[in-house]
DRENGU-695390 format. One record per residue (C-alpha): x, y negated, z; residue in three letters. Coordinates in steps of 0.05 Angstrom, whole numbers, plus 5000, padded with zeros to 4 digits. Layout:
BEGIN
(site (X, Y, Z), "ALA");
...
//
This chain:
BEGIN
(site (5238, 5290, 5133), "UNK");
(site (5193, 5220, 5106), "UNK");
(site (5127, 5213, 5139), "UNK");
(site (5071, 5231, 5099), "UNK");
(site (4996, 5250, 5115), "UNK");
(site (4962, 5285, 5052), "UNK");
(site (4894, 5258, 5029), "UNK");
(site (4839, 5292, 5047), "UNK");
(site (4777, 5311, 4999), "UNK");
(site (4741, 5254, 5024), "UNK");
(site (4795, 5206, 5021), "UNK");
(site (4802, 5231, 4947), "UNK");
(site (4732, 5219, 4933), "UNK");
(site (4737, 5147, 4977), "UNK");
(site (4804, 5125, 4926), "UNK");
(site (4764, 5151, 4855), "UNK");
(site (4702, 5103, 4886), "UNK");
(site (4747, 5046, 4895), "UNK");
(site (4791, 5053, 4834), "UNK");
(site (4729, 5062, 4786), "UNK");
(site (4703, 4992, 4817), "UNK");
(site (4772, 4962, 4812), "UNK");
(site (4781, 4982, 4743), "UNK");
(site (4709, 4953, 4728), "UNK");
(site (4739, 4888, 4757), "UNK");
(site (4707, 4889, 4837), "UNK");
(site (4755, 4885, 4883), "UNK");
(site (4737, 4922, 4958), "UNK");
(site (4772, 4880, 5004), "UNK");
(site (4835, 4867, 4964), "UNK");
(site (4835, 4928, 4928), "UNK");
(site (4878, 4936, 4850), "UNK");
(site (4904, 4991, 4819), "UNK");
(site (4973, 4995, 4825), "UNK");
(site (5005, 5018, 4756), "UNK");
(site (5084, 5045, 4768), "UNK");
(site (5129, 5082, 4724), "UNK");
(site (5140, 5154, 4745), "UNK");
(site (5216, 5159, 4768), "UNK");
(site (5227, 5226, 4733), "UNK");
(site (5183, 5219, 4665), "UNK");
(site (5178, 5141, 4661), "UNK");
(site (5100, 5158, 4650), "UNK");
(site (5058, 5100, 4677), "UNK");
(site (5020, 5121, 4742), "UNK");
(site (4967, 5099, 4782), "UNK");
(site (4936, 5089, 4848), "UNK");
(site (4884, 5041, 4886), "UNK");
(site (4926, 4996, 4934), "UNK");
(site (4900, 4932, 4986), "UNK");
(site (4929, 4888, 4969), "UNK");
(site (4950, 4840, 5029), "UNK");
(site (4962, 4755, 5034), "UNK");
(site (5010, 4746, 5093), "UNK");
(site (5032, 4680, 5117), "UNK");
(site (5032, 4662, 5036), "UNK");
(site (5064, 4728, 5012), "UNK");
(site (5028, 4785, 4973), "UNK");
(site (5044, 4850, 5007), "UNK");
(site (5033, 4937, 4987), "UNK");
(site (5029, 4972, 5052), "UNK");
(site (5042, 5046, 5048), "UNK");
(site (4994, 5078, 5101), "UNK");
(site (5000, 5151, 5088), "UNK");
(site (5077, 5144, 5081), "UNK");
(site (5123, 5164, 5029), "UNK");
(site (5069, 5173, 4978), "UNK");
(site (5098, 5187, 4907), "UNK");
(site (5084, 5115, 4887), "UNK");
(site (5131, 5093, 4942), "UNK");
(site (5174, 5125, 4913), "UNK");
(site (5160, 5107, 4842), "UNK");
(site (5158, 5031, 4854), "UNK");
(site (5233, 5041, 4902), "UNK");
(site (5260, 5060, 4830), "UNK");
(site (5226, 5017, 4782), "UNK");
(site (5229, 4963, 4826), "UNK");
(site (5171, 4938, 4796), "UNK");
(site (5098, 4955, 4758), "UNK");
(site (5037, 4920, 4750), "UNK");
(site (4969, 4905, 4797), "UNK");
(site (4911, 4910, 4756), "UNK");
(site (4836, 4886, 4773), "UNK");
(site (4774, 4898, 4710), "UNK");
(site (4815, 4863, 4651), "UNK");
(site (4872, 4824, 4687), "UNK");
(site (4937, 4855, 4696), "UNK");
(site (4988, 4825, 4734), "UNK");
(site (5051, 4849, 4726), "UNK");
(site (5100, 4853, 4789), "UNK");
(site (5169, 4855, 4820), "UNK");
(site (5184, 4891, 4884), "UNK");
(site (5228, 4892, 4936), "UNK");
(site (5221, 4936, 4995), "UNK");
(site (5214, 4900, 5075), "UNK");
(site (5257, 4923, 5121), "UNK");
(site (5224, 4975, 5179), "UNK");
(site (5249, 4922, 5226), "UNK");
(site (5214, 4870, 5194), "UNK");
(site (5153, 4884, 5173), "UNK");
(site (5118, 4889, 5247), "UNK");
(site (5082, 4826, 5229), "UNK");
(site (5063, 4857, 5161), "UNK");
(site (5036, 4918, 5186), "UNK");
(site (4987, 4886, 5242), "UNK");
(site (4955, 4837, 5191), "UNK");
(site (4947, 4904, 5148), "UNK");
(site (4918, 4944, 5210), "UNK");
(site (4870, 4882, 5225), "UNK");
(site (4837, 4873, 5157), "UNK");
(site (4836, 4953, 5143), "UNK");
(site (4836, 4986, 5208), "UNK");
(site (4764, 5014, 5189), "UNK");
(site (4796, 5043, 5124), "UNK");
(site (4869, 5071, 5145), "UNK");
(site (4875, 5062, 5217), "UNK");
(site (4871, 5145, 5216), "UNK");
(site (4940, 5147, 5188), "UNK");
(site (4972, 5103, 5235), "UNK");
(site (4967, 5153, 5290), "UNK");
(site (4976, 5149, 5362), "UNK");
(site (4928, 5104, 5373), "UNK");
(site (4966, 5047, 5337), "UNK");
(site (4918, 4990, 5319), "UNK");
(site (4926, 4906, 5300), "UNK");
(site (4918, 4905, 5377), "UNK");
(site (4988, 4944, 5391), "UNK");
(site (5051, 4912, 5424), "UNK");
(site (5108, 4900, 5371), "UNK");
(site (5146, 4954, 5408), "UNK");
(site (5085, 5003, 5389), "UNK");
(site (5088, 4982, 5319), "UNK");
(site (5161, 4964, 5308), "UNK");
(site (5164, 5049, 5334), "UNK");
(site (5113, 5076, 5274), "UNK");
(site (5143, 5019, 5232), "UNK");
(site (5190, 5069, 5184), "UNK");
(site (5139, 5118, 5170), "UNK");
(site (5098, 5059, 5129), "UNK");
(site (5134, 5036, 5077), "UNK");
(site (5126, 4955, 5060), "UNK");
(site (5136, 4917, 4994), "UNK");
(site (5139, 4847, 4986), "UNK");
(site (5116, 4827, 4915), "UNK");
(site (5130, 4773, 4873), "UNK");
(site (5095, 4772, 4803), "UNK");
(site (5143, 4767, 4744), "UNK");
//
Protein backbone atom coordinates (compact mmCIF):
# COMPACT_ATOMS: atom_id res chain seq x y z
CA UNK A 1 0.00 0.00 0.00
CA UNK A 2 1.75 3.88 -1.05
CA UNK A 3 2.80 5.86 1.88
CA UNK A 4 0.71 8.59 2.72
CA UNK A 5 0.23 10.78 6.00
CA UNK A 6 -3.24 12.79 5.81
CA UNK A 7 -3.10 16.55 6.52
CA UNK A 8 -4.06 17.56 9.60
CA UNK A 9 -6.49 20.70 10.42
CA UNK A 10 -3.59 22.75 11.02
CA UNK A 11 -1.64 21.70 8.19
CA UNK A 12 -4.88 22.58 6.11
CA UNK A 13 -5.08 25.90 7.55
CA UNK A 14 -0.88 26.21 7.20
CA UNK A 15 -1.38 25.22 3.00
CA UNK A 16 -4.70 27.84 2.53
CA UNK A 17 -2.06 30.58 4.36
CA UNK A 18 0.60 29.85 1.95
CA UNK A 19 -1.39 29.36 -1.19
CA UNK A 20 -3.42 32.68 -0.62
CA UNK A 21 0.15 34.46 -0.42
CA UNK A 22 1.41 32.53 -3.40
CA UNK A 23 -1.48 33.31 -5.42
CA UNK A 24 -1.04 37.08 -4.37
CA UNK A 25 2.53 36.61 -5.83
CA UNK A 26 4.82 36.03 -2.23
CA UNK A 27 6.57 33.20 -2.36
CA UNK A 28 7.37 31.42 1.49
CA UNK A 29 10.58 29.89 0.93
CA UNK A 30 10.05 28.60 -2.62
CA UNK A 31 6.53 28.11 -2.35
CA UNK A 32 3.96 28.05 -6.05
CA UNK A 33 0.93 26.59 -6.59
CA UNK A 34 1.16 23.66 -8.41
CA UNK A 35 -1.73 23.46 -11.12
CA UNK A 36 -2.15 19.52 -12.55
CA UNK A 37 -4.81 17.97 -14.52
CA UNK A 38 -6.99 15.54 -12.53
CA UNK A 39 -6.19 11.95 -14.02
CA UNK A 40 -9.87 10.85 -13.96
CA UNK A 41 -11.83 14.28 -14.96
CA UNK A 42 -8.94 16.24 -16.71
CA UNK A 43 -10.19 19.16 -14.27
CA UNK A 44 -7.23 21.42 -13.41
CA UNK A 45 -6.18 21.02 -9.69
CA UNK A 46 -4.25 22.68 -7.26
CA UNK A 47 -1.90 22.59 -4.42
CA UNK A 48 0.94 24.78 -2.66
CA UNK A 49 4.35 22.99 -3.44
CA UNK A 50 8.35 24.19 -2.41
CA UNK A 51 9.67 24.34 -4.87
CA UNK A 52 13.48 23.20 -4.67
CA UNK A 53 17.03 24.40 -6.81
CA UNK A 54 19.33 21.37 -6.61
CA UNK A 55 22.71 21.36 -7.98
CA UNK A 56 20.96 23.55 -11.02
CA UNK A 57 17.76 21.48 -11.25
CA UNK A 58 14.19 22.54 -10.12
CA UNK A 59 12.75 19.77 -8.05
CA UNK A 60 8.64 18.83 -6.37
CA UNK A 61 9.25 16.78 -3.36
CA UNK A 62 6.27 14.77 -2.22
CA UNK A 63 6.51 14.80 1.70
CA UNK A 64 3.27 13.30 2.77
CA UNK A 65 3.56 10.61 -0.02
CA UNK A 66 1.35 9.54 -2.67
CA UNK A 67 -0.77 12.64 -2.43
CA UNK A 68 -3.40 12.82 -5.26
CA UNK A 69 -1.24 15.32 -7.12
CA UNK A 70 1.46 12.70 -7.30
CA UNK A 71 -0.54 11.02 -8.83
CA UNK A 72 -2.06 13.54 -11.08
CA UNK A 73 1.28 14.95 -12.38
CA UNK A 74 2.65 10.72 -12.91
CA UNK A 75 -0.27 10.87 -15.63
CA UNK A 76 -0.19 14.24 -17.11
CA UNK A 77 3.30 14.27 -17.00
CA UNK A 78 3.19 17.73 -16.73
CA UNK A 79 1.12 21.08 -15.33
CA UNK A 80 2.03 24.42 -14.53
CA UNK A 81 3.80 26.34 -11.23
CA UNK A 82 2.19 29.45 -10.65
CA UNK A 83 3.41 32.48 -8.35
CA UNK A 84 0.82 36.11 -8.17
CA UNK A 85 0.45 36.58 -12.11
CA UNK A 86 3.28 34.34 -13.61
CA UNK A 87 2.58 30.92 -14.62
CA UNK A 88 5.10 28.73 -15.68
CA UNK A 89 4.10 25.90 -17.31
CA UNK A 90 6.06 22.47 -16.71
CA UNK A 91 7.16 19.03 -17.77
CA UNK A 92 7.76 16.22 -15.40
CA UNK A 93 9.48 13.29 -15.08
CA UNK A 94 9.56 11.31 -11.94
CA UNK A 95 13.40 10.53 -9.98
CA UNK A 96 14.08 7.28 -9.30
CA UNK A 97 13.72 6.19 -5.22
CA UNK A 98 17.30 5.27 -5.69
CA UNK A 99 18.26 8.46 -6.80
CA UNK A 100 16.88 11.00 -5.29
CA UNK A 101 18.83 10.63 -1.72
CA UNK A 102 20.62 13.75 -2.61
CA UNK A 103 17.26 15.40 -3.52
CA UNK A 104 15.52 14.59 -0.52
CA UNK A 105 18.39 15.92 2.08
CA UNK A 106 18.60 19.38 0.30
CA UNK A 107 14.64 19.27 0.71
CA UNK A 108 14.88 18.14 4.51
CA UNK A 109 17.60 20.97 5.07
CA UNK A 110 15.78 24.00 3.68
CA UNK A 111 12.18 22.66 5.07
CA UNK A 112 12.90 20.47 7.94
CA UNK A 113 10.98 23.14 10.17
CA UNK A 114 7.94 22.79 7.74
CA UNK A 115 7.75 18.85 6.82
CA UNK A 116 10.33 17.14 8.73
CA UNK A 117 7.02 15.58 10.70
CA UNK A 118 6.33 13.47 7.71
CA UNK A 119 9.58 12.08 7.28
CA UNK A 120 9.30 9.98 10.32
CA UNK A 121 11.73 8.08 12.27
CA UNK A 122 13.68 10.64 13.05
CA UNK A 123 14.93 11.20 9.43
CA UNK A 124 16.46 14.70 9.06
CA UNK A 125 19.16 16.58 6.27
CA UNK A 126 21.56 15.15 9.00
CA UNK A 127 20.69 11.29 8.16
CA UNK A 128 23.16 8.74 6.58
CA UNK A 129 22.19 7.98 2.80
CA UNK A 130 21.35 4.49 4.03
CA UNK A 131 18.63 6.25 6.47
CA UNK A 132 17.30 8.22 3.62
CA UNK A 133 17.89 5.95 0.61
CA UNK A 134 15.37 3.46 3.28
CA UNK A 135 12.30 6.24 3.52
CA UNK A 136 13.33 7.23 -0.03
CA UNK A 137 10.09 5.43 -1.87
CA UNK A 138 7.57 6.69 0.35
CA UNK A 139 8.48 10.49 -1.03
CA UNK A 140 7.90 10.75 -4.34
CA UNK A 141 10.48 13.15 -6.47
CA UNK A 142 9.99 15.05 -9.78
CA UNK A 143 12.48 16.59 -11.73
CA UNK A 144 11.03 19.55 -13.76
CA UNK A 145 11.87 21.08 -16.76
CA UNK A 146 9.65 24.06 -17.96
CA UNK A 147 8.19 23.61 -21.45
Amino acid sequence: MPHYQQPTASDRLFNRLVAGATRAGLSVWGSRVLRVQGRKTGEWRTTPVNLLTHEGRRYLVAPRGETQWVRNLRVAGRGELVLGRKVEPFVAEEVDSGQSVPVLRAYLRRWSWEVGRFFGGGISAKSTDEEIAAIAPEHPVFLIATA
